[in-house]
C-alpha angles and dihedrals in degrees: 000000000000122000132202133175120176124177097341119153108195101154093152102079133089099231143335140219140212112191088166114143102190101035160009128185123174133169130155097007123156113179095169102224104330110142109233122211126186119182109165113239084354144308098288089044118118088198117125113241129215120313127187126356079003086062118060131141108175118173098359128176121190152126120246120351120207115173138158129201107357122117115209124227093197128003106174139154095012125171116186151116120263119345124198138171134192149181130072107273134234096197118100102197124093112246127211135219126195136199113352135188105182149122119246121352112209116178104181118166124068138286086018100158120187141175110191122196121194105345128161109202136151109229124002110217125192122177128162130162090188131023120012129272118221113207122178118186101197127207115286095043131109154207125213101173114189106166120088093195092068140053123249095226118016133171140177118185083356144150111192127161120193115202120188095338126159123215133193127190132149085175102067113098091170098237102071099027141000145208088250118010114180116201129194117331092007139150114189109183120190109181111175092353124167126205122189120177099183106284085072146295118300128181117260094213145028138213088266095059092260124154105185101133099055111054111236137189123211132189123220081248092042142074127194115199 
């Protein structure tokens, strides 16, 4: 099944749902808060969903998103709540994905591999239990945390690299959570990283490699640096 939504304004449901196998197409669509799930050939489907020029959301406004196996060609200017994507892929090219506005981004599943340009997002999530998933949060993004039962920055079997991001959080004590916590098998990379926890900005890192003004967790199998 194909999909495609050009210039549709629907604010008024509660939520919405794409179960499209061969394509998804979707520009200048403003669905209010309705949550949007796609989930190709449903949600207990193991099929893999459009990927590339099949795969395009351009000027999207939405509440949460919650989508498995599709591999996006374009995702840009995206306004939304969570977003979250899941399943191991079988697609070998890096997406990215441009100018966001949303809440978490989870990505969970393995061989996800992102670049994300300026995205403002409020926690960045990793977890595989397979192969690794590669994450890169380019200049110009940000990260305004405010929730003190997660972590800002978290991976499992991750690699994920941070370059001139800017993170925000009143709510990291540095016990419970951090502003960058690497699990098993993990690489977290801030280069040029800020933290600011309310009283002003401060590097992440030094020229030494230290990280001592951002609080960090690392596991025996993880570095953070």
């Amino acid at each position: 099944a194909d999909v495609h939504l050009f210039n549709v304004s629907v604010p008024g449901y509660a939520n919405s749902g794409i179960n499209a196998v061969s394509s998804i197409y979707m520009e200048d669509v403003d669905l209010g808060s309705a949550d949007l799930s796609m989930f190709p050939n449903g949600a207990g489907s193991s099929a893999v969903g459009p990927l590339g020029d099949n795969a395009v959301m351009t000027n999207v406004e939405v509440g949460d998103i919650t989508m498995q196996r599709i591999h996006f060609g374009v995702f840009e200017d995206i306004t939304a709540g969570d977003v979250s994507i899941s399943g191991t892929t079988t697609h070998t090219d890096t997406e990215t994905w441009k100018n966001l506005d949303i809440g978490d981004l989870t990505i969970n599943g393995g061989a996800w591999s992102l670049i994300l340009e300026n995205a403002d997002i409020s926690r960045l999530y990793s977890f595989s239990t397979s192969a690794t998933n590669t994450i890169v949060m380019k200049e110009g993004s940000s990260i305004d945390h405010d929730d003190s039962s997660v972590d800002a920055v978290y991976g499992r079997n991750s690699h994920i690299t941070m370059v001139s991001v800017a993170v925000t959080s009143s709510d990291i004590d540095g016990s419970s959570n951090y502003v960058a916590k690497a699990s098993s098998n993990s690489d977290i990379v801030l280069i040029d990283v800020s933290y600011d926890d309310g009283t002003g900005a401060a590097d992440c890192a030094d020229t030494n490699g230290g990280t001592g003004d951002c609080s960090v967790d690392v596991s025996s199998s993880a570095t953070v640096w």
